[in-house]
N, C-alpha and C positions, 0 to 999 in steps of 0.2 A: 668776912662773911659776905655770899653773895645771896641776895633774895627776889624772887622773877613768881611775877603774878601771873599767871597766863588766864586769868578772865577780867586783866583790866578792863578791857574790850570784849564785853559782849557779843561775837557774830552775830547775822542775822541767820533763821532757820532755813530761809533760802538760800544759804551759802556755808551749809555745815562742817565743809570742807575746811575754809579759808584757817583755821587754828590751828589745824594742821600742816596745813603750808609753812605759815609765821612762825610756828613753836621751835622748827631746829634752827633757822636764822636768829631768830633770837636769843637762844642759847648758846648759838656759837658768840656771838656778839657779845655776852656779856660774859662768857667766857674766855675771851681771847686772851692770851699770851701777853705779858708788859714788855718782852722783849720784842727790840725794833729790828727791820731787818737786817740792818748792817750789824746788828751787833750776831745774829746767827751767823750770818757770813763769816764774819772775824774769828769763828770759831772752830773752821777748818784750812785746809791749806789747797794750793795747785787750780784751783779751779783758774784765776787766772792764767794759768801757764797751758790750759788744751786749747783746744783750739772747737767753735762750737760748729756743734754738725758730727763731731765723731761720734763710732758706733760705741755704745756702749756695752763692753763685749760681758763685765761684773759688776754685778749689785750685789753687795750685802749689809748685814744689820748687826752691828753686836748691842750685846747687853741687856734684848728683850728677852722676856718672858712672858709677859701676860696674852702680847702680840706674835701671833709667830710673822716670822719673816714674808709670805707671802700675802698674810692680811694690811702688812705695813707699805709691800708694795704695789700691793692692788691702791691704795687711797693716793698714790703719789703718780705723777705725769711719768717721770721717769723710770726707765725700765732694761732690765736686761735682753740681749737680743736670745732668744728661742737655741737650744744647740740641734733641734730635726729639722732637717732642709725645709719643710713645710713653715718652718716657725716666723713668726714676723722676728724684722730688724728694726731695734730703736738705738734712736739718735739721740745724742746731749746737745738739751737745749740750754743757757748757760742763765739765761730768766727764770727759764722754767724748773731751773731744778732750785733756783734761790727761793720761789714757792714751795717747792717743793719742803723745803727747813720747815719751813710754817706750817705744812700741812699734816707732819707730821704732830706738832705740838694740838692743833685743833684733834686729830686720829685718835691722841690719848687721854683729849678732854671728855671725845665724844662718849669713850668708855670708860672712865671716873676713873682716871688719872690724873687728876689735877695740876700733879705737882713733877711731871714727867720735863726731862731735861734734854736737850741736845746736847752731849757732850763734846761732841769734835766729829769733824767728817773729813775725807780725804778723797778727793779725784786725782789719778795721774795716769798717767802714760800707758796704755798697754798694748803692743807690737805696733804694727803700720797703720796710724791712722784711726785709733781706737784708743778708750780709757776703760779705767777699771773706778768704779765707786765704794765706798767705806763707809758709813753711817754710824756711830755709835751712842747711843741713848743711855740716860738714867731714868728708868722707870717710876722712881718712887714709888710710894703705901697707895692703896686705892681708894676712894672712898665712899660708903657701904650704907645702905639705903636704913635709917634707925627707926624711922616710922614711914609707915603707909596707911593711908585711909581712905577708903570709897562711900562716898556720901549718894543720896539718893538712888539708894537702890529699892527703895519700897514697893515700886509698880511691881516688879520680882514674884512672884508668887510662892511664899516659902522661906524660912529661914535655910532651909539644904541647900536650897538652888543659889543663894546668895554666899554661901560660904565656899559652893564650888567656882561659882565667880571669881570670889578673891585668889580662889588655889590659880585657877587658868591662865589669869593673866601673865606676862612673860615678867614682869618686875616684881621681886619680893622683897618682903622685909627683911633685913641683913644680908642681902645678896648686893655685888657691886653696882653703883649707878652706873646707868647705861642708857646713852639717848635712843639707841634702837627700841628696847624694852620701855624704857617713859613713853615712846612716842606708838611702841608694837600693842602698849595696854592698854590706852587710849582708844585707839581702834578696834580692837576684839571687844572694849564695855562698849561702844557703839552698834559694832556690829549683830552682838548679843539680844538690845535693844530693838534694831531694826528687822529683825529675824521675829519681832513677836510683836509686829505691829506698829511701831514708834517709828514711823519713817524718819520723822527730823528730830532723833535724836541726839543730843551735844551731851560730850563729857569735857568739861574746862577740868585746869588741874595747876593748881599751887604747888612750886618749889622753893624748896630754899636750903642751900645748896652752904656746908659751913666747912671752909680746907683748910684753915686750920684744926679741927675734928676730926677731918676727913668724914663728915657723915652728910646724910640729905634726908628730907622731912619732904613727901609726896604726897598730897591730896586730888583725890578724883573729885569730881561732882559733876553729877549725872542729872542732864538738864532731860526728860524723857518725853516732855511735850504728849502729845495727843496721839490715840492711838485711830489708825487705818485699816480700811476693808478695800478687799479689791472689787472695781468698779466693774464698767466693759474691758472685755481681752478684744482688741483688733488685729488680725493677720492680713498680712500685703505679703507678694511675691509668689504666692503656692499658688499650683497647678488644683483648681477647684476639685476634681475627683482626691485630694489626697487632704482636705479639711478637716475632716474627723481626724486622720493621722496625725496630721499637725497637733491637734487639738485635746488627744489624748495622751501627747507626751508632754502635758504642761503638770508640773506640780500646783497650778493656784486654781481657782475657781472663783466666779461672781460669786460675795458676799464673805468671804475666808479673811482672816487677819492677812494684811500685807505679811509679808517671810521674803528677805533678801536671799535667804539661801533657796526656798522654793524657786527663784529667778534662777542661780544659778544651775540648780538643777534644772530643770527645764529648758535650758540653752544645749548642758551636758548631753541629755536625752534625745534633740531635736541632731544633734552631730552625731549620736550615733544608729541614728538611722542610715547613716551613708547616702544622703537623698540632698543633701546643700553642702557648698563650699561655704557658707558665710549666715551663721545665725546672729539676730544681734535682737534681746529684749529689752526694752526700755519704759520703765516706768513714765508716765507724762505727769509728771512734779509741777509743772508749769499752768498746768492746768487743773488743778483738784477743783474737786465739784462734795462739798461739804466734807464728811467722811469718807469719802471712797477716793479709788485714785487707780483713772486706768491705762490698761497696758498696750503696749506697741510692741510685734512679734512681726520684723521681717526676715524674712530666707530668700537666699540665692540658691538656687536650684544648681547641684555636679550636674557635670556630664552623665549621661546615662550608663554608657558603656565606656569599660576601660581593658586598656591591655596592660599589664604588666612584665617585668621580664629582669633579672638580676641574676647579678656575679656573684659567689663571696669564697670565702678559704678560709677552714679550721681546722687546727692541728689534730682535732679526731679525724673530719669527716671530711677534709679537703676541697678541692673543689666541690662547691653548689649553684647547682645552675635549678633556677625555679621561674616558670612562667604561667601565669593564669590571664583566662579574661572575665570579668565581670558585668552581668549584667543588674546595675542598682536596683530597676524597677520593674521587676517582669509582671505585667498583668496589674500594676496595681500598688500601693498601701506599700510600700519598699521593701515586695517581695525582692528576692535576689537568688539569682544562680550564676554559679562561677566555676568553670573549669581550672584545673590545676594541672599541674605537672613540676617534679623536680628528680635530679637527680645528683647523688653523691657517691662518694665510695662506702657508706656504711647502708643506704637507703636510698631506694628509687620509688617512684609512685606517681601515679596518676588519681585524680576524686574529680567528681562528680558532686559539688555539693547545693542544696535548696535551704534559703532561711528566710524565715517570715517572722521581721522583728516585733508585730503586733499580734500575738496569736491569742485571739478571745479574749483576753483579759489586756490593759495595756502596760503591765510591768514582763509578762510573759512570752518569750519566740520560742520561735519553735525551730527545729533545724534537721534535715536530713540528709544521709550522703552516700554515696557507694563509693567504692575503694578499692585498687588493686595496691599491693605493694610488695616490695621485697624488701627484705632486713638483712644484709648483711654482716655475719660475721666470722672471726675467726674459726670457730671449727662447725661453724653449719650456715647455710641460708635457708631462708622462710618465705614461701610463697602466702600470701596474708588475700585472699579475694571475700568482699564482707560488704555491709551495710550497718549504717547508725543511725538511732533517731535519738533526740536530746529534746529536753526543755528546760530552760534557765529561766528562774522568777527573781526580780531583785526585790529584796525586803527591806525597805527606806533607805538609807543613805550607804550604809555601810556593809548589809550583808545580802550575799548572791545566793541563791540555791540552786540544785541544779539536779538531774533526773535522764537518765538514760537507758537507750540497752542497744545490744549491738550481737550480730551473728555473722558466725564468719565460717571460710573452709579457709585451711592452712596445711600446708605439705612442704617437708623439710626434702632438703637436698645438700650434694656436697659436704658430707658429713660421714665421721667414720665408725660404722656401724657396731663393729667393736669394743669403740671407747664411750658414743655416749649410751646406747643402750644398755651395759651393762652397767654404768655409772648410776643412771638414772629411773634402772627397773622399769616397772611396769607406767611409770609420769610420761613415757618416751612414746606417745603415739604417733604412729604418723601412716596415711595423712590424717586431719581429726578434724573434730567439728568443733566450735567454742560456740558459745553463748551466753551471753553476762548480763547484767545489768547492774550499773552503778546511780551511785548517789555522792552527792556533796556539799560542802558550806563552806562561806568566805566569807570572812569578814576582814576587810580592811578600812584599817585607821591612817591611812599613810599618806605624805603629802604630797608626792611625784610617784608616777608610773614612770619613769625610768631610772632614777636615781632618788629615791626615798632618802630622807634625814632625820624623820619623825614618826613615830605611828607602828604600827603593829600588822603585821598579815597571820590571819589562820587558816587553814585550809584542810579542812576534813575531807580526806574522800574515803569510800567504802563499795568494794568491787566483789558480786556473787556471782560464780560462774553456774551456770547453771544444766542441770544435766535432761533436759528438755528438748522435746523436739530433735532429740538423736544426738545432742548434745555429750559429749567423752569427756570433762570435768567436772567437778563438785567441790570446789575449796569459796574461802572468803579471802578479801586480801583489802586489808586497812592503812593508811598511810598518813599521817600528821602531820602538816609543817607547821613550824612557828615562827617566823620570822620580826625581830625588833629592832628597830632605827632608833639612834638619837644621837642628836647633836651636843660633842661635850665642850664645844668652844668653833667660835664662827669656820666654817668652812672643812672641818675635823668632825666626821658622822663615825661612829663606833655602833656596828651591824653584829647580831647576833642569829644563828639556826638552831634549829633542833628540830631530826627527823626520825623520829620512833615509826617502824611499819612491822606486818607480820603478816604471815599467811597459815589457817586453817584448814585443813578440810573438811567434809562433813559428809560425802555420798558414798563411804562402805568402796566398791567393788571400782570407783569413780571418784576416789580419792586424790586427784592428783593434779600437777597445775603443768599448762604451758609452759615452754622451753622459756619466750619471749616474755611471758609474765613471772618470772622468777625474781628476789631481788638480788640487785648486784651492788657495787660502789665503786667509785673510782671515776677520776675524768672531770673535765674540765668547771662542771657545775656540781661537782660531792667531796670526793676525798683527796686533792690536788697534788698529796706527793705519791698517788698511783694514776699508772694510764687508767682506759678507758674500761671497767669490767675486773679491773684486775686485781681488787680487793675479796674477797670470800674464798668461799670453796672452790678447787679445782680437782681436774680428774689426779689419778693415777699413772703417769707413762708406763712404769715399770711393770707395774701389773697388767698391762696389755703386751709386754714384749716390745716397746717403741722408745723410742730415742727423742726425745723431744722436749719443750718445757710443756708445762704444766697447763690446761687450758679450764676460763671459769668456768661453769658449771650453775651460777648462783645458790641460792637458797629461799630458806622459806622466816626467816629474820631477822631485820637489820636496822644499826643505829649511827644517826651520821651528826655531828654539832661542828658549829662553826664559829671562831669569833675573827671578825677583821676589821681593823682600823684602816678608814680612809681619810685619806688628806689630800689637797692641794699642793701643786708642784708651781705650774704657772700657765694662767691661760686656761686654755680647756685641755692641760695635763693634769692630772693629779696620779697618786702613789697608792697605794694598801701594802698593808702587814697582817698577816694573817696566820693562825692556827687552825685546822680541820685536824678532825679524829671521829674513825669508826669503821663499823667493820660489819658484815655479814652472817651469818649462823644458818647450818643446817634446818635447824629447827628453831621453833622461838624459842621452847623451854631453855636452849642453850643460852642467852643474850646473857651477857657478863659486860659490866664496866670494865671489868679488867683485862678483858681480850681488845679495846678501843687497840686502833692504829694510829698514833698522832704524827702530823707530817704539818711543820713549819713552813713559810712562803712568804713572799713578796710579788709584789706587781705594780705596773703602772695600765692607765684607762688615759684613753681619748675621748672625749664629749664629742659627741653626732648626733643629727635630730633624731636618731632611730635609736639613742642609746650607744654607751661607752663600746671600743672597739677595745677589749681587756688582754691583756701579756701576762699572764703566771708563769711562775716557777718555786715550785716545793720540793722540799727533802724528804726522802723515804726515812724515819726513824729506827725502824725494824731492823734488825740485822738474819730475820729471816727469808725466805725465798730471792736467793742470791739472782737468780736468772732475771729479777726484775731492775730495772735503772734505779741508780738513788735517788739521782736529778729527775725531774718530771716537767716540760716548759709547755705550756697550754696557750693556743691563741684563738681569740670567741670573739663574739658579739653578744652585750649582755650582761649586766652583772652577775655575780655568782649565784646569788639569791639577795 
């Protein structure tokens, strides 16, 4: 039986940290392994016989389960060299991999495996000047947290809010012990605390830790000390005319409960003005003056003006060429206007766009743009010449709202008058006038904007064209996404969609929607064992007297879900497995489960600061519309959703 007090030792409140320091060393330490190194050595073969310095061209791992193979070699020195020319090359170090034995055995302490074994390991020989490695483990039973208990939660206000406490933290009762999760809960009941005033608050925490059981007995205690009011706010760095701006993206105010999270928002808020390269707030802890405790807010001022200018290539839209210039601060309070321009083979465009991140209120911008564009497609192009105005309100932490309208002239070309006008009756204007205005909400719960692993996105939007002002449509058009992250073992995110949309009309003689506003499916971000569009309704060849395939047409509703498993490969590769299914409908009333198109896939992502540079390929299920590929290989920027 092992038993580890972790509040023999008192910290002091001026150093709330240090426990946290201490806690995994200490754990690891009374943790360790009875086996010495020579005897893990003695337990495989050849490492004397390479020679050290060679590449090591194979790493692998038998016998795990609870560990996948990539988690075992992330914790270890050693390492397989990369097979994409980009990939780094690693070398056998002949010390460094004799740690390596050990560090394996601490890997499956850290995760409550106590009783996990090195069975045998093997380096030898593989082509000129290279080896291959073998690893194979006994994992043993794990063992499983029998009690947990959170002492001093009474400042709390609420027996609800405390029992949502115990749900939140990452450690439960009869879930596996886990130094992550002991040490992840620890810091969320702090965090908690300090978020409602309790600057220096400590949670100490008793284990005791029983392997012959296999079980662990965890106590929190929640040290919450004295609650805090914010003092003086001081800013250093700003350009004085832009004071108040600074000063209305702060979530705190003289005399307000300290909120660590109000910091971090207010950091979040202060970047994305586009107005500093470098915010940094700092609570002054060093100097409290009775209850209060104040803050230090400095910024480093961007550049003003920027040019921008990029390359890229996707298997829809091929080459893209985009350049804009930006000016951060026109006039003031980080007004901003930015010229744009890009060009593709599905879509060209130029804008004109004005955003004023502070507009009357300071959760509220405002944004306005004009627009020429062309949309490219297979059986028509669209001249798009239009203006938008928008305003987006965030609503505390988590949800966006958003408000718009936009007018536009659009006149089709290259298009064949026979096929879609009779396809599309009287919807088929051209040239026409639009005029909309939409609405939306978001709410996100999720813990990265590029690669989420937790949390939740919703996103309502709601579009009324309106037949105004000489306006030629009258329909509504709705569209839901749902998006769910979650992590079901370190480094293995299981991503879920689901996209319910539909289009109504409502104006009699004005009945009828845009070419461009139609829904379609298919393509690199929907239904991935169809190209781009080429899921729904299509015309008729035969019925115009043409020879040809089949061109979309879209609809008026459509349903698209998604489930894909991502995982780690090595490095900043990882893999997905994936199912998409869905399909299109003339009308809503027609939407059936049963007409879903389900198309299986695979891919692998590369990590970039701008997000994964993603490779699919899926299978068409269907054994209808022969003229379409079955194979389908997609390359983006982007996760899928």
């Amino acid at each position: 039986m092992v038993v580890s007090r972790g509040h023999a030792l008192k910290p002091s409140r001026i150093l709330p940290g240090l426990a946290l320091v201490l806690l995994p060393a200490a754990l690891r330490a009374q943790e360790a392994t009875p086996d010495t190194t020579l005897a893990l050595v003695d337990r495989g073969c050849c490492l004397s016989d390479v020679r050290d310095g060679a590449e090591v061209k194979d790493f692998e791992v038998h016998g795990n389960s609870a560990l996948d193979e990539s988690t075992i070699e992330r914790s270890l020195y050693s390492a397989e060299s990369g097979f994409w020319p980009w990939s780094d090359e690693h070398y056998l170090s002949t010390s460094e991999f004799v740690k390596d034995l050990e560090r394996i055995h601490i890997l499956y302490q850290r995760h409550g495996y106590f009783g996990a074994q090195l069975v045998s390991y093997e380096v030898r020989p593989s082509g000129d000047d290279a080896v291959a490695i073998a690893v194979t483990v006994s994992e043993g039973e794990p063992t499983r947290v029998d009690t947990l208990a959170i002492e001093g939660l009474e400042p709390l206000d609420g027996d609800e809010l405390r029992e949502e406490m115990r749900g939140r933290i990452p450690l439960q009762q009869g879930e596996i012990f886990n130094e992550a999760d002991l040490v992840g809960s620890r810091s969320l009941l702090e965090n908690e605390f300090q978020n409602r005033g309790y600057v220096y608050a400590q949670v100490l925490l008793e284990y005791r830790i029983d392997k012959q059981a296999r079980t662990a007995s965890v106590i929190y205690s929640v040290d919450a000390g004295d609650q805090y009011t914010i003092g003086e706010t001081r800013i250093e760095g700003y350009d004085p005319e832009d004071l108040d701006l600074v000063r209305g993206q702060l979530e705190f105010a003289s005399g307000e409960l300290y909120d660590r999270q109000d910091i971090l928002d207010s950091q979040r808020n202060l970047y994305q003005l586009g107005l500093f390269r470098r915010v940094l707030i700092e609570p002054q802890l060093a100097s409290v003056r009775g209850d209060t405790i104040d803050v230090l807010v400095s910024v480093e001022p961007a550049p003003t003006h920027v040019v921008r200018a990029g390359i890229g290539y996707g298997t829809e839209d091929q080459v893209r060429i985009r350049t804009s210039w930006l000016d951060r601060n026109l006039f003031g309070q980080a007004r901003q206007l930015e010229v744009r321009g890009q060009y593709s083979k599905l879509e060209r465009e130029g804008a004109v766009t004005y955003r004023q991140p502070v507009f009357l209120l300071p959760d509220l911008d405002f944004l306005a743009s004009g627009f020429l564009r062309f949309e490219i497609e297979p059986n028509y192009t669209v001249e798009r010449v239009g203006a938008t105005v928008r305003s987006s309100y965030r609503v505390g932490r988590r949800w966006l709202t958003r408000l718009g309208l936009t007018a536009e002239r659009d006149e089709y070309s290259e298009f064949d008058e026979g096929v879609l006008i009779p396809e599309l009756g009287r919807e088929f204007v051209n040239p026409s006038r639009l005029v909309y205005a939409e609405a939306g909400i978001v709410f996100d719960s999720t813990d990265s904007l590029f690669q989420p692993s937790s949390g939740s996105i919703v996103n309502l939007s709601h579009l009324v064209g309106l037949p105004i002002l000489t306006g030629d449509y009258a329909y509504f058009r709705t569209a839901l996404l749902v998006t769910r992250y979650y992590e079901v073992r370190e480094g293995w995110v299981l991503a879920g969609k689901l996209l319910p949309a539909f289009i109504l009309g409502y104006g009699g003689d004005k009945d009828r929607v845009p070419l461009f506003q139609r829904l379609f499916a298919g393509g690199a971000n929907s239904v991935r064992g169809y190209e781009r569009r080429q899921l729904g309704p299509k015309d008729d060849p035969e019925s115009f007297g043409q020879e040809r395939d089949p061109e979309p047409v879209g609809g008026r509703g459509g349903l698209e879900t998604s489930v894909e498993l991502r995982f780690p490969l090595r490095g900043n590769l990882s893999g997905a497995a994936f199912i998409d299914a869905g399909n299109v409908w003339s009308d809503p009333d027609q939407i059936s489960l049963g007409d879903l198109e389900y198309t299986p896939g695979v891919g692998v992502r590369y990590r970039t600061p701008v997000g994964p540079v993603r490779l699919d390929v899926a299978r068409r299920m269907s054994n209808e519309e022969d003229f379409l590929p079955r194979w389908v290989f997609h390359i983006s920027i982007g996760s899928a959703f």
